[in-house]
C-alpha atoms as one frame of an Amber mdcrd trajectory, in Angstrom:
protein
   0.000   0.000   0.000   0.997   3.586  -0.797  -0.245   4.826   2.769  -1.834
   2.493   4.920  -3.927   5.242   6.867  -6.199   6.652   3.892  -9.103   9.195
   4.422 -12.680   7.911   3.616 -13.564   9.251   0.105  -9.530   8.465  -1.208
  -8.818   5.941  -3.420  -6.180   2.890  -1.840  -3.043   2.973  -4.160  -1.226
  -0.688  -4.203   1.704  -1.562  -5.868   1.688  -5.388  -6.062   4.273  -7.783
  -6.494   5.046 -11.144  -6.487   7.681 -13.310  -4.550   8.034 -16.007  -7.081
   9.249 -19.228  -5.064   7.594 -21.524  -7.474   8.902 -20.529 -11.056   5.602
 -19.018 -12.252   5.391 -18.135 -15.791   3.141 -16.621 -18.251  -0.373 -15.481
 -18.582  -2.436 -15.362 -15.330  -5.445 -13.154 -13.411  -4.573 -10.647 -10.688
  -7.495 -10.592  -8.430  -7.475  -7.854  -5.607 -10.336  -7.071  -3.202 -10.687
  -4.994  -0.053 -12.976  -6.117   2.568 -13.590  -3.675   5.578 -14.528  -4.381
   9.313 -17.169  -6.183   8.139 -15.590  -8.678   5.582 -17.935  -6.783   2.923
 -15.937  -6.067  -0.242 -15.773  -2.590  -0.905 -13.218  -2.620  -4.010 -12.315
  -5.363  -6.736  -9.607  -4.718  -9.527  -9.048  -7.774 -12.022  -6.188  -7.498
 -13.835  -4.640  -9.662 -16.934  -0.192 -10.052 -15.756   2.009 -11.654 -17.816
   4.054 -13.495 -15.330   8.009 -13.787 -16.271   9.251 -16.062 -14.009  13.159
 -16.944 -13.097  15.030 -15.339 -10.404  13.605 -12.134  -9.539  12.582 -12.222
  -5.925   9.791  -9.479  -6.525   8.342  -8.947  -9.710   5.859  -5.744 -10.118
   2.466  -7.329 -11.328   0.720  -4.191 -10.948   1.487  -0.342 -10.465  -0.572
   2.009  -8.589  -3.857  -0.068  -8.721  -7.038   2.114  -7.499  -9.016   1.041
  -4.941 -11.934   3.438  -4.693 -13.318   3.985  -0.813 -16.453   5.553  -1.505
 -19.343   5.082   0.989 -16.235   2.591   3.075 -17.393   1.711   6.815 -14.459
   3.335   8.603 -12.028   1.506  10.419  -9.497  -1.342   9.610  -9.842  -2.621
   5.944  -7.926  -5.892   4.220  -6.976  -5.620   0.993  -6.238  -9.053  -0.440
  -4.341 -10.557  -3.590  -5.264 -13.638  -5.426  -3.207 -14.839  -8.556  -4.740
 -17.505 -10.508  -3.454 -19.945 -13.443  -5.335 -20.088 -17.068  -7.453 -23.012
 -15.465  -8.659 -21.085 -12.691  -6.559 -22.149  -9.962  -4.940 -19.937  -7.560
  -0.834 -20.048  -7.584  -0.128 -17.353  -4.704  -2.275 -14.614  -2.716  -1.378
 -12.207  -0.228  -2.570  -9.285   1.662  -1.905  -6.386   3.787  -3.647  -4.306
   5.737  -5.162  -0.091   6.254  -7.164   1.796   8.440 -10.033   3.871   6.505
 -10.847   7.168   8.621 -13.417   9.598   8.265 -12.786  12.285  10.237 -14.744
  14.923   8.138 -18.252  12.897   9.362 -17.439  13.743  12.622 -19.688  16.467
  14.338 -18.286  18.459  16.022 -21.107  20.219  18.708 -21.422  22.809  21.272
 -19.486  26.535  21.799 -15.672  26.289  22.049 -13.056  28.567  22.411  -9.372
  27.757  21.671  -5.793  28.824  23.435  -2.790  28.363  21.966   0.647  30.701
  20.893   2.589  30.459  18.221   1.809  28.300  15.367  -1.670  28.322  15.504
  -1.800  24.419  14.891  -5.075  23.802  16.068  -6.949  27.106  14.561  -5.395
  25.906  11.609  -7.161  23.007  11.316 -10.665  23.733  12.983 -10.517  26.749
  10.489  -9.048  25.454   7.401 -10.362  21.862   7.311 -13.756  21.688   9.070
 -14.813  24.885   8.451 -15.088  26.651  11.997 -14.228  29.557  13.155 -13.600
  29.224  17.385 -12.850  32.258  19.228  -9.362  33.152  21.279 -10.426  31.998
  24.541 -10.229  35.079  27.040 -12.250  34.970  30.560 -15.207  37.351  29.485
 -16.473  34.464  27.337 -19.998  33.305  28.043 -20.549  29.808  29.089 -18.625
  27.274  26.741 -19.517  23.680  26.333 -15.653  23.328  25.460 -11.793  24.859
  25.088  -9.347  23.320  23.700  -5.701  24.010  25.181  -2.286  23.590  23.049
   0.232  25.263  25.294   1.588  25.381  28.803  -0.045  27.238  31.644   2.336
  29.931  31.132   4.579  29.837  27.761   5.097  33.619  25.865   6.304  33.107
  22.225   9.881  31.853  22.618  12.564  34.230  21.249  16.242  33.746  20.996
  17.994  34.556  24.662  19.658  38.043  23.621  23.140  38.557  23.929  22.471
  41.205  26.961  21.179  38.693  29.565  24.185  35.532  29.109  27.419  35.449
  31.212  29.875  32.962  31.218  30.464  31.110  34.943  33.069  34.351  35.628
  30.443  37.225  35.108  31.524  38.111  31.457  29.224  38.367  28.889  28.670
  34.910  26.550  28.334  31.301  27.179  31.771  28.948  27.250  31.407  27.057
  25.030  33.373  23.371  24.723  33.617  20.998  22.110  34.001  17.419  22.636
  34.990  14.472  20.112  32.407  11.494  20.562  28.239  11.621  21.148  29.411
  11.559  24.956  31.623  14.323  26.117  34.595  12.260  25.769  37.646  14.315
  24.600  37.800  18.284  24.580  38.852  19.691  21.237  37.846  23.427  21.182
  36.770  26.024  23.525  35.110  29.365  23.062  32.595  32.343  23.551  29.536
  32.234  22.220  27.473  35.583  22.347  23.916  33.709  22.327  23.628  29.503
  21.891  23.052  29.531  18.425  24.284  26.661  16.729  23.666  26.076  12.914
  24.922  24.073  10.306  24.660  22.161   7.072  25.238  18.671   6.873  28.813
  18.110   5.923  30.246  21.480   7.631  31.881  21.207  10.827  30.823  23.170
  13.609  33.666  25.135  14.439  37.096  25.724  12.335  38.685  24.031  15.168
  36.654  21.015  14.943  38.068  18.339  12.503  34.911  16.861  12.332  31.004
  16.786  10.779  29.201  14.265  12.999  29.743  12.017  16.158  30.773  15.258
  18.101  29.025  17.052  21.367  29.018  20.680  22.706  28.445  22.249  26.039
  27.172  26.437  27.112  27.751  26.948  30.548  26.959  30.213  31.924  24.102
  32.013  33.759  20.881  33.819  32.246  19.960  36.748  33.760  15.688  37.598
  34.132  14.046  40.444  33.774  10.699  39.351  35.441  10.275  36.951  38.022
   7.852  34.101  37.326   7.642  31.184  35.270  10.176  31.477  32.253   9.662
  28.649  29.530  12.912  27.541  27.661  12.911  25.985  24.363  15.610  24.589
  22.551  15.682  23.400  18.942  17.880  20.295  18.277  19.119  18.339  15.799
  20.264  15.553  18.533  20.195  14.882  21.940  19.683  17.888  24.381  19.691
  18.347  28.604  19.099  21.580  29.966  20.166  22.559  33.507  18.612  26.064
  34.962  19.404  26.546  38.986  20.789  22.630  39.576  17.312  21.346  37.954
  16.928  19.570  35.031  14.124  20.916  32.895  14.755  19.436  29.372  16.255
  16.050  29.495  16.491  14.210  26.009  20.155  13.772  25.434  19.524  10.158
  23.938  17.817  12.159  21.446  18.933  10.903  17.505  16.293  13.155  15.873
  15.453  17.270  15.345  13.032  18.116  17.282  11.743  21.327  19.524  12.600
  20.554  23.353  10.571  22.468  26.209  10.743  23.086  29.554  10.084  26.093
  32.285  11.179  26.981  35.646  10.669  29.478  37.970  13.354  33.023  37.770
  13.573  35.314  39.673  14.073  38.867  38.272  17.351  40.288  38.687  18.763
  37.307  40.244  21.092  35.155  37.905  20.536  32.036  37.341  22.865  29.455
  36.340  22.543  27.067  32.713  23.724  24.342  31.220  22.994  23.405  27.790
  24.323  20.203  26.627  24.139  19.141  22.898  24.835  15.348  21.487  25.204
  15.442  17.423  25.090  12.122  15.603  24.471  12.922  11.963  23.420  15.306
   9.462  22.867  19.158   9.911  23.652  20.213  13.541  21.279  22.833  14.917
  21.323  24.042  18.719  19.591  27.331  19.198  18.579  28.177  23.128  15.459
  30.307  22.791  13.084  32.122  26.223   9.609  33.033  27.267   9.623  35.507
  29.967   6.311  35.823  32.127   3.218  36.602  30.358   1.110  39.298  31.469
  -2.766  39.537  31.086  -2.773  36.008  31.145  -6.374  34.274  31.689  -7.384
  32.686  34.785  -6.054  29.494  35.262  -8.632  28.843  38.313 -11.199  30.342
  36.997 -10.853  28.511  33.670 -10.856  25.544  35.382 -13.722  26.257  37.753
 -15.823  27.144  34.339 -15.798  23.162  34.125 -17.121  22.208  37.713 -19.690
  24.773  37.285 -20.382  24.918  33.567 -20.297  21.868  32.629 -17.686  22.720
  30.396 -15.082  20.172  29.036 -11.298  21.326  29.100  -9.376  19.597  26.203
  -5.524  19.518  27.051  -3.729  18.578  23.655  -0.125  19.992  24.004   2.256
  19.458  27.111  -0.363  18.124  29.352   2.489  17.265  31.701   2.468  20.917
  32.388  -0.765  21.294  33.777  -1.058  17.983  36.047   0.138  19.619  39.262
  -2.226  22.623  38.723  -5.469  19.900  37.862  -4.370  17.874  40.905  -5.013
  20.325  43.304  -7.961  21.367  41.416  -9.199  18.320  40.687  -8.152  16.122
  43.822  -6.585  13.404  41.494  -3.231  11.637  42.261  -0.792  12.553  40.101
   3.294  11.390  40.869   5.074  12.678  37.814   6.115  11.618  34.416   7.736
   9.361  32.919   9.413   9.072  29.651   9.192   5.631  28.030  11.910   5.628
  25.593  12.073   3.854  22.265   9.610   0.756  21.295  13.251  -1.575  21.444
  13.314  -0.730  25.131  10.294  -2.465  25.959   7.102  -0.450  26.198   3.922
   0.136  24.296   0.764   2.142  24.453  -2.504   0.831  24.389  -6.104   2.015
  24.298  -9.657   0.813  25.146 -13.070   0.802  23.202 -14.436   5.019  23.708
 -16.082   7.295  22.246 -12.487   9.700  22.248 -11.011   6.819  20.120 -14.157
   6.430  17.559 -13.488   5.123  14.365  -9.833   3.934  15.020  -8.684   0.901
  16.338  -9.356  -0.550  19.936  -8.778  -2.602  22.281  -4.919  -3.060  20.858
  -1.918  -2.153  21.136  -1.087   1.215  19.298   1.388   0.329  16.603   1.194
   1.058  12.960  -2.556   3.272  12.643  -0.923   4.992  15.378   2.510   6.004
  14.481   2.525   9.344  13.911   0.743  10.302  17.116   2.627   7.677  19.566
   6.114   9.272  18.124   8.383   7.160  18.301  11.155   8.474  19.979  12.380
   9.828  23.775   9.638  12.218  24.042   6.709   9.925  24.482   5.209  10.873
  28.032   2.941   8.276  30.572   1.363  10.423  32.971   1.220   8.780  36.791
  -2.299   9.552  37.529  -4.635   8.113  39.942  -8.084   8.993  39.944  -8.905
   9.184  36.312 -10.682   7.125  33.836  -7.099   5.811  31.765  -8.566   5.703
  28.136  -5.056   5.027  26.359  -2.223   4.200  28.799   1.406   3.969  28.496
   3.534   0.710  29.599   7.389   0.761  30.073   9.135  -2.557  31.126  11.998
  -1.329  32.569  11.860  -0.237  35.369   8.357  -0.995  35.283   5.936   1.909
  34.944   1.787   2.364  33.962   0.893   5.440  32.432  -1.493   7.645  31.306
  -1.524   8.759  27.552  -5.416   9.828  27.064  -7.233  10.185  30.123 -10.534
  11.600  31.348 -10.466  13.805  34.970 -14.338  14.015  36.417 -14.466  17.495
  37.960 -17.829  18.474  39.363 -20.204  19.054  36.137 -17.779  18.845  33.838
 -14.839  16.770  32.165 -11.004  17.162  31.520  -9.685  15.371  28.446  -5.649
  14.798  28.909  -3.346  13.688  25.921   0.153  13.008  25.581  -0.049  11.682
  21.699   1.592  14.125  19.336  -1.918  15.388  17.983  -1.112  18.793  17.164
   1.681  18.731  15.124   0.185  16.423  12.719  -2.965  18.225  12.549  -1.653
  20.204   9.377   0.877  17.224   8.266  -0.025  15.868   4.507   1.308  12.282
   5.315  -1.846   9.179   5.915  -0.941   8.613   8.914  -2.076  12.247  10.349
  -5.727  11.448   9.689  -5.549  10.170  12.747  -4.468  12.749  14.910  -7.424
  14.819  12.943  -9.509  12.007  14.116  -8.299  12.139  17.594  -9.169  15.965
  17.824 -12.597  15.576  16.174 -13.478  12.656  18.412 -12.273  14.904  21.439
 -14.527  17.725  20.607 -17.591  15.869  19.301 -16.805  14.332  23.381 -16.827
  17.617  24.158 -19.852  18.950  23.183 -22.277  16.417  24.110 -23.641  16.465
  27.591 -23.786  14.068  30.074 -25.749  15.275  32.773 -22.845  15.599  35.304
 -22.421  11.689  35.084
């Protein structure tokens, strides 16, 4: 299959081949049906193939066949292969399998409002590809049935750290910066000052003149930062590898196994006018290196975190937490009265964990009851930053299991909290929102299903 996550109304694309063990040769009849949830065929192609035979291990029968999906039940669909001989009887089949979704049926009720900075990932998409417009949510709003939330409590737009407010570990202004050969800080090669941590380069140039080399190397800023406000600062650094951030002695980003680029967050609490010691350190394996050490300094007219959250005991309302849920957990457990011990990161599928998910309405139209492998890969990530939350307290839709050591978390959860609901995700939803690959139907799924959730009341049950 082309894609093997297809939206309802696309035509399936197979390239089909054969593995020919037997010596097959000339004319034969390429049969290939799909059959969805149901087993009821929803697609036939018959084809005339001239076999050729000998030793080719995989010989293209047919290119780009059409499967029209039309009217398809959604959900997990077999398409199936049949190749039979001149006298009608069948020398090979073979299938494989795709998940039809149909996220444009979903409705999506009630009055929302939306909060996010930035890239406006999820505006994008209730705008641009289902058609409504949702207003900035701000605490004047009237009663809403729901808001959806794709940021951190409190997260400005992130900027690079100007030049003005670094100092190297002696007072001067810049970072020390010092270059190591190997992934793992191994043996110093270069030092220097850096004005801001800025790091940026094309695949094949080295990262300093000083540097013999183009991969395999690692980098550390020491220094302090100096605020200007006090309150909660978020720090964001873009990687091309693996990335730890220290700010005061605590550890606020910490994905140094990290082999892929990727945005890293984290906050902490500054004080203004009181310097605070960092530590930025960068593992590069491959490719073009990027390191750039960006800052959000305290918003102000920020809403009402309590209030926003006492709009759901009262209101009914449900609060839809998309983006960095992590961040919000000790605020809803106080609210809320729900356990919550941390989070945990589970690491790479090789390590020995999985996520999982039950039959509910949040998950309608994908699959259940299963492990969440290949429908699911986009939004699971596959990588360091896949987060179980350690809740206790809340109805665990789609949970998170590491091996070692052994851990049970929370991926999609539901907190009750008086009349209303809290929806909690850890699955990389927004980013693919937008994203043209199959595979991001799903996350467009996920977010219809969590609104259509949303705005349907259940009486405070």
């Amino acid at each position: 299959m082309r894609s093997q996550v297809v939206a309802a109304g696309t035509p399936l694309v197979a390239d089909l081949y054969l593995v020919n063990e037997r010596d097959v040769r000339g004319p034969h009849m390429l049969h290939v049906t799909a059959r969805d949830a149901d087993g009821l065929a929803g697609a036939v192609v018959t084809r005339e193939v001239d076999v050729t035979g000998g030793e080719r291990y995989g010989e293209l029968l047919v290119e780009a066949a059409s499967l029209g999906t039309r009217g398809w039940r959604p959900g997990p669909t077999r398409v199936e292969a049949r190749l039979v001989d001149p006298s009608g009887g069948e020398v090979a089949r073979g299938y494989d399998d795709v998940l039809v979704v149909d996220w444009r049926r979903t409705e999506i009720a009630g009055v929302g409002a939306i909060w996010e900075t930035g890239n406006p990932r999820v505006r994008g998409f209730l705008e641009g590809q289902r058609g409504l417009t949702v207003p900035a949510y701000a605490d004047a709003l009237p009663r809403l049935d729901w808001i959806v939330v794709a940021r951190s409590p409190n997260e400005g737009t992130p900027g690079l750290i100007p030049a003005d407010r670094l100092r190297q570990p002696d007072g001067r202004p810049g970072m020390a910066a010092v270059f190591y050969r190997g992934r793992n800080f191994e043996t110093e090669l270069h030092r220097r000052v850096d004005a801001t941590v800025n790091l940026a380069h094309e695949e094949g140039a080295t990262p300093d003149p000083a540097v013999p080399l183009t991969q395999g190397y690692s980098v550390t800023w020491s220094g302090q930062v100096l605020p200007v406000n006090t309150g909660t600062h978020g720090f964001v650094v873009e990687g091309s590898g693996g990335i730890r951030l220290t700010v005061n002695g605590k550890v606020i980003i910490d994905n140094l196994a990290e082999w892929f680029p990727r945005v890293h967050q984290g906050v902490v609490d500054l004080v203004a006018g009181e310097p605070a010691t960092i530590l930025l350190e960068f593992s590069q394996r491959s490719g073009a290196s990027r390191a750039r050490l960006l800052w959000s300094q305290p918003e102000t007219d920020l809403p009402d975190i309590a209030a926003m959250i006492e709009r759901v005991s009262r209101d009914g309302t449900t609060l839809v937490l998309v983006d960095r849920a992590d961040t919000w957990m000790e605020t809803l457990a106080k609210a809320t009265g729900v356990s919550y011990k941390g989070s945990f990161k589970q690491g790479r599928n090789w390590l020995g964990g999985v996520h999982f998910v039950k039959e509910h309405p949040l998950f309608d139209g994908l699959p259940t009851g299963v492990g969440m492998n290949w429908p699911y890969q986009a939004v699971v990530r596959d990588g360091h930053g896949r987060i179980g939350l350690e809740l206790e307290g809340e109805e665990l839709v789609a949970g998170l299991w590491h091996s070692f050591p052994m851990q049970l978390g929370t991926a999609v959860g539901v907190i009750r909290h008086g009349r209303g609901r809290i929806i909690v995700s850890t699955l990389d939803v927004c980013d693919n929102l937008n994203a043209a690959d199959g595979p991001s139907h799903v996350a467009r799924q996920l977010l219809s299903n969590f609104l259509a959730f949303a705005g349907k009341d259940d009486g405070g049950r």
